[in-house]
C-alpha positions in Angstrom: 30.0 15.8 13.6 31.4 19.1 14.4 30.3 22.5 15.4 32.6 25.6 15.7 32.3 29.3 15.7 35.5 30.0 13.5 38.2 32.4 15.2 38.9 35.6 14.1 42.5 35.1 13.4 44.8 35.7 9.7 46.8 32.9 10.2 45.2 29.0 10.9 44.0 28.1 14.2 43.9 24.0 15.7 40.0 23.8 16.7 40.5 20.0 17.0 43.8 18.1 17.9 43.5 14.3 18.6 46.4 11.4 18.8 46.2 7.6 19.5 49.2 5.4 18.9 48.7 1.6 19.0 48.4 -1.0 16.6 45.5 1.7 14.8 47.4 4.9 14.8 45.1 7.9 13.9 46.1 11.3 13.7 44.0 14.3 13.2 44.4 17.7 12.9 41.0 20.2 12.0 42.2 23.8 11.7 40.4 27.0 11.1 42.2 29.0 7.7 41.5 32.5 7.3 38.9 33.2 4.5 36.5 31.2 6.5 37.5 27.5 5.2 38.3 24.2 7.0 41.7 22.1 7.1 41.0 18.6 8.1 43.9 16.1 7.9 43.3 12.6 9.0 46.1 9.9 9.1 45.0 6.2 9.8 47.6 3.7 9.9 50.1 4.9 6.9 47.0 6.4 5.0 46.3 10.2 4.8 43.5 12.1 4.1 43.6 15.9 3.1 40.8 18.4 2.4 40.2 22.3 2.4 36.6 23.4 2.4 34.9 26.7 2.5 30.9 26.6 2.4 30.6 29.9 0.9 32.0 31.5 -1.9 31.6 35.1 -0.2 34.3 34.9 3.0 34.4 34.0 6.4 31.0 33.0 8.0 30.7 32.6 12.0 29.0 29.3 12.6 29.7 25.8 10.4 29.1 22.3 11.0 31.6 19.5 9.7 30.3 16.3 9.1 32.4 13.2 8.5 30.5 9.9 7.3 31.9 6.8 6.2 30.6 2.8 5.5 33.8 1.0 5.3 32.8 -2.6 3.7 31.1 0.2 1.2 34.0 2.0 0.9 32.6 4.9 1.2 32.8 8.4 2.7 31.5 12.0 2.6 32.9 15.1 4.1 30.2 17.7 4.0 30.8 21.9 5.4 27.5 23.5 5.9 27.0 27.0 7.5 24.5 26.9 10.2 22.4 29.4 9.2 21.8 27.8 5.9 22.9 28.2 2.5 24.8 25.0 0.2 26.8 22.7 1.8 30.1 21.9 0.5 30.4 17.9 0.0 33.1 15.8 -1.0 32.8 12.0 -1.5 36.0 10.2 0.0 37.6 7.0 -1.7 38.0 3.7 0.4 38.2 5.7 3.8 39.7 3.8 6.8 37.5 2.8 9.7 37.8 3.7 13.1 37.7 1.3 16.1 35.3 2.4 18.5 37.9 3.1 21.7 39.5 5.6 19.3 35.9 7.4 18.9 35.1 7.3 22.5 38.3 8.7 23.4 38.2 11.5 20.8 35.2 12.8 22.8 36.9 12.5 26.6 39.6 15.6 27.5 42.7 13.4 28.0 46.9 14.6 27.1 46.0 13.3 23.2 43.4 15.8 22.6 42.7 19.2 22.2 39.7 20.8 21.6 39.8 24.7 21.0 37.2 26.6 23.2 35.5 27.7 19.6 33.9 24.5 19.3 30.3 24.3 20.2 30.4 20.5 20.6 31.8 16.9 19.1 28.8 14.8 18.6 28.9 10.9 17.3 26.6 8.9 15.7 25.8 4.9 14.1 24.2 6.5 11.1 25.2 8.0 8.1 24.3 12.2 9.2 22.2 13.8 6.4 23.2 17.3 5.6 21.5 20.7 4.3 17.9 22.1 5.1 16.7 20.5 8.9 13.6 20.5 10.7 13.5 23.1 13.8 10.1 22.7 15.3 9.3 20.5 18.2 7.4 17.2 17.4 4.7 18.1 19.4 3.9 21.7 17.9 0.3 22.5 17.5 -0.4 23.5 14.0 -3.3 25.2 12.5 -5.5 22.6 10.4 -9.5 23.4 9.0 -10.4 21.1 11.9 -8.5 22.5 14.5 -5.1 22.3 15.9 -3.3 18.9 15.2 0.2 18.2 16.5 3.0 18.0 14.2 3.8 14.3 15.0 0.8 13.7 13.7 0.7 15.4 10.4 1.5 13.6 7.3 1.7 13.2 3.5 -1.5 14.9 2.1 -3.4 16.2 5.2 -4.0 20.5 4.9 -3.2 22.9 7.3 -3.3 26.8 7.3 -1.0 28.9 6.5 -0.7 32.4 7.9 -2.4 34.6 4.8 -5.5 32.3 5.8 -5.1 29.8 2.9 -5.1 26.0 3.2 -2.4 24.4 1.7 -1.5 20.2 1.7 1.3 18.7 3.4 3.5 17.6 1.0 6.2 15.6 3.0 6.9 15.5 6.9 10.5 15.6 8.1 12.3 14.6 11.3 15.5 14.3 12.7 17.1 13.5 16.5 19.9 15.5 17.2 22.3 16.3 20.3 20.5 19.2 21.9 24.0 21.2 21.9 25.1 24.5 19.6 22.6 25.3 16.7 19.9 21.9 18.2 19.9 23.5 21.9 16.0 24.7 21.8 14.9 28.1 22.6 11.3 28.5 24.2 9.2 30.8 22.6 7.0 32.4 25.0 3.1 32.9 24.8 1.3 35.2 24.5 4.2 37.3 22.5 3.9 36.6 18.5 0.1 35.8 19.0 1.3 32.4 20.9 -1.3 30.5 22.4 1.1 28.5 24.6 5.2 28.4 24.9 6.6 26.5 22.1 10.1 24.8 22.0 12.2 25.3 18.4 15.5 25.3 17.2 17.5 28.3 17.2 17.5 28.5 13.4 13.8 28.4 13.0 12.3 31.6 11.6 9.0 33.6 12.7 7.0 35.3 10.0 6.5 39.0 11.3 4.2 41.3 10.1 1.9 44.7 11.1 2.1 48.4 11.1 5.5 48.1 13.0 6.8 46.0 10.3 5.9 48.3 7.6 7.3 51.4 9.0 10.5 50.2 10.4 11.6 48.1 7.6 9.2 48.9 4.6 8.1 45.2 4.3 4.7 43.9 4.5 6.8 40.8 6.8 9.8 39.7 7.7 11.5 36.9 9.2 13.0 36.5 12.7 15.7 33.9 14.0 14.3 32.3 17.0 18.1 32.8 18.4 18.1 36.6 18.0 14.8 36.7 20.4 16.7 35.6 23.5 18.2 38.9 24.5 14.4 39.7 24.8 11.6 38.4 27.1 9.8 37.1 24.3 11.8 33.4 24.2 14.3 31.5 26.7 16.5 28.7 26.4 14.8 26.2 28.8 17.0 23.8 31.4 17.4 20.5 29.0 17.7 17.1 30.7 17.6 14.8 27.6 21.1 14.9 25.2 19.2 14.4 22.2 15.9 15.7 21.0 13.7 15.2 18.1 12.6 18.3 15.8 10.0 18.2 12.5 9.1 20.6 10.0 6.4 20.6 7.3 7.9 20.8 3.4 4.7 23.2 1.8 4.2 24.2 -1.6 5.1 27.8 -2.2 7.0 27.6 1.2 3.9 28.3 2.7 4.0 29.7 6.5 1.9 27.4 9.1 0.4 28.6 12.1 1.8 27.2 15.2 0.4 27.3 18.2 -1.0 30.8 17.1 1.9 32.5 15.5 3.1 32.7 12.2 6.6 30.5 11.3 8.4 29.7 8.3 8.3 25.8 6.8 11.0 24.3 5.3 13.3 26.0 2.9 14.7 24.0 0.1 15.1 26.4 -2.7 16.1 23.7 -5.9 17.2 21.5 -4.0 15.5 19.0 -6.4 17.9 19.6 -9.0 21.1 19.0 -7.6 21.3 15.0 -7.7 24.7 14.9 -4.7 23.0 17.5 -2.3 19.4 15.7 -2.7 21.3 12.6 -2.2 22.7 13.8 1.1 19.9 15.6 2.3 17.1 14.3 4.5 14.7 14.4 1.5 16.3 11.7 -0.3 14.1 9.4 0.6 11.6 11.3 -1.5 10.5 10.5 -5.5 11.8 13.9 -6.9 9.1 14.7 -8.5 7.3 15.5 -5.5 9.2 18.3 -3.9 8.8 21.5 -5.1 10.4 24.3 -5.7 11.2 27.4 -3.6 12.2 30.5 -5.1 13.8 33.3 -3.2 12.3 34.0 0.3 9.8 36.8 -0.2 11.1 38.2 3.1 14.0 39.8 4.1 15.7 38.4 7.3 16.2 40.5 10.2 19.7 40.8 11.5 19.9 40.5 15.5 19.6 44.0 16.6 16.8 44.9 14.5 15.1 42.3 15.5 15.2 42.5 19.1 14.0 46.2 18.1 10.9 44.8 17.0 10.4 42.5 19.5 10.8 45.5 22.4 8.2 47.1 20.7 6.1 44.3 20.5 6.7 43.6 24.5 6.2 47.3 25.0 
């Protein structure tokens, strides 16, 4: 897995370079090409393996994550492009793909004369399973959510129990999902801080996870009863931090709500998780972390009600808040 903020550049730019000769050679080249695409070309011992992607039909977007899976005695792979700040992945399912020997792996990670790793690139992150791709979980496992009988954390939540949602209702849980990931680019958390947002206490989330906004401030800057924040676009205020982090991987969950209900957590309003239809696209489902899921039971979310907030206007509101 890869994570890169694409250059601004009209002509392709190397993000990742790597080399090993031996009895394995692998070559691999991952270049940046203007529009906003992609180039990955992978050579393993007389074989070669060449793909253009672009997640988004609209241009160049900042932030994307690559992710390259494969089961050899399977023979099979899948090269997904996502943006980070959501949206559909790009997937393509790759024939018969060569393995790698572990050394090679390991080495691809450690600076050395074979490899080159532009300073775009947010990390290079390995793992022994097969990566799901698409919506992700961005609240720490041990959140306090709302329920009739009182706060309850996440980790414990499950199929079928209710919490409340920000507009007062009480709504069930209809699946809970999780997912350990490197806490580098788009997983390092970000502390919220109490008492801003009506926290009760500091909260740890994932730079993509979105706040529900609303109030008299709301309504006269924007003309929206609410909108939603990125956690990320709060740190230039004194409402959230990104803490010191002395684990390399940590372990997010998120509620999946019908309606895509907003929970309270800890005392503030924050947005569940967003999967549109996913339900209806058999390959995306399929690589997603809800595949585990009977179909059936995931709903469908239309268009958020609730326009996002780009990073200046939202550290607007948030100064105002403070103030």
């Amino acid at each position: 897995m890869v994570e890169l903020r694409l250059p601004n550049s009209q002509r392709p730019e190397p993000m990742v370079l790597f080399t090993q000769d031996g009895d394995w050679p692998v070559r691999l080249a991952l270049r940046a090409v203007p529009g906003g695409g992609l180039n990955l070309v992978l050579e393993q011992s007389g074989t070669i393996e060449h793909r253009t992607l672009n997640p988004t039909e609209s241009g160049r977007t900042d932030l994307l994550r690559l992710t390259y899976s494969w089961d050899a005695p399977r023979r099979w792979g899948r090269l997904a492009l996502e943006r980070v700040d959501g949206g559909l992945a790009q997937i393509v399912d790759l024939k018969n793909p060569r393995p790698w020997r572990l050394a090679d792996l390991k080495a691809m990670l450690q600076p050395s004369p074979f490899r080159f790793v532009s300073s775009d690139v947010q990390y290079l992150a390995l793992s022994d399973q097969i990566e799901p791709v698409g919506p992700m979980p961005s609240l720490a496992e041990h959140t306090p959510i709302a329920t009739p009988q009182g706060y309850r954390s996440l980790a414990t939540l499950q199929r079928g129990d209710l919490v409340l949602a920000g507009d007062g209702t009480t709504v069930p849980v209809l699946h809970v999902v999780r997912r350990s990931m490197p806490t580098l680019g788009s997983f390092h958390p970000i502390r919220l801080r109490a008492p801003y947002f009506g926290l009760q206490q500091d909260i740890d989330v994932a730079p993509s996870q979105r706040l529900v906004l609303s109030g008299s401030e709301v309504e006269y800057l924007f003309g929206q009863q609410s909108v939603l924040v990125p956690a990320r676009h709060l740190l230039a205020t004194h409402t959230a931090l990104q803490p010191m982090i002395d684990q390399p991987v940590k372990t997010f969950m998120q509620l999946l709500l019908p309606d895509h209900a907003a929970p309270l957590a800890a005392g503030a309003v924050v947005e569940s998780l967003f999967i549109g239809r996913l339900r209806r696209d058999k390959t995306r489902l399929a690589a997603s972390l809800l595949a585990e899921f009977d179909r059936s039971s995931l709903p469908e979310h239309g268009r958020s009600k609730y326009p996002v907030l780009r990073s200046f206007d939202a550290t607007v509101l948030a100064e105002r808040r403070i103030a």
